[in-house]
C-alpha positions, 0 to 999 in steps of 0.5 A: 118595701113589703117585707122590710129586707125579710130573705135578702141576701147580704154579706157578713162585714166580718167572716164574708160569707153570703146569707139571707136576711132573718129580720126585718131592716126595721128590727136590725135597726132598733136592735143596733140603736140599743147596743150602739145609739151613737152610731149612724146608719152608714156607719153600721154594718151588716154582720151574720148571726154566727158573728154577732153572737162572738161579738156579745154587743150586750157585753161590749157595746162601745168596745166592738162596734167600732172594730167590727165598722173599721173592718168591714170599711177596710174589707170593702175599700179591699174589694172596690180596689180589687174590681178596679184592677181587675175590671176597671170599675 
């Protein structure tokens, strides 16, 4: 991938909001491996800067990340369940 993610849109696992992507994948990835080293890839989720900076991983590293992962599991199992019903997917 040439620009690594660079301008691709995602959507905040907490507030749902659509954004483009500041950092590379590359980058986001080295920063969640300092802050949560156990976690693996897919347990990670991608959050907006607006909620990163309420969660302070510098300050809660262990106590967030687990919180931020379940919600975001929740909000999408949420989302899969509502395209089933709706459009039989």
């Amino acid at each position: 991938m040439e620009n690594d993610g660079i301008g691709e849109e995602y959507v905040c696992a907490v507030c749902g909001q659509t954004y483009k992507k500041g950092v590379t994948d590359s980058e986001a990835m080295a920063e969640a491996n300092e802050y949560w080293p156990t976690l693996k890839q897919e347990e990670l989720a991608i959050i907006c800067d607006d909620c990163y900076q309420g969660i302070k991983p510098e300050e809660h590293p262990v106590e967030y990340g687990k919180s931020v992962l379940d919600d975001a599991f929740v909000e999408l199992m949420r989302q899969k369940i509502i395209r089933s019903i709706l459009y039989g997917k």
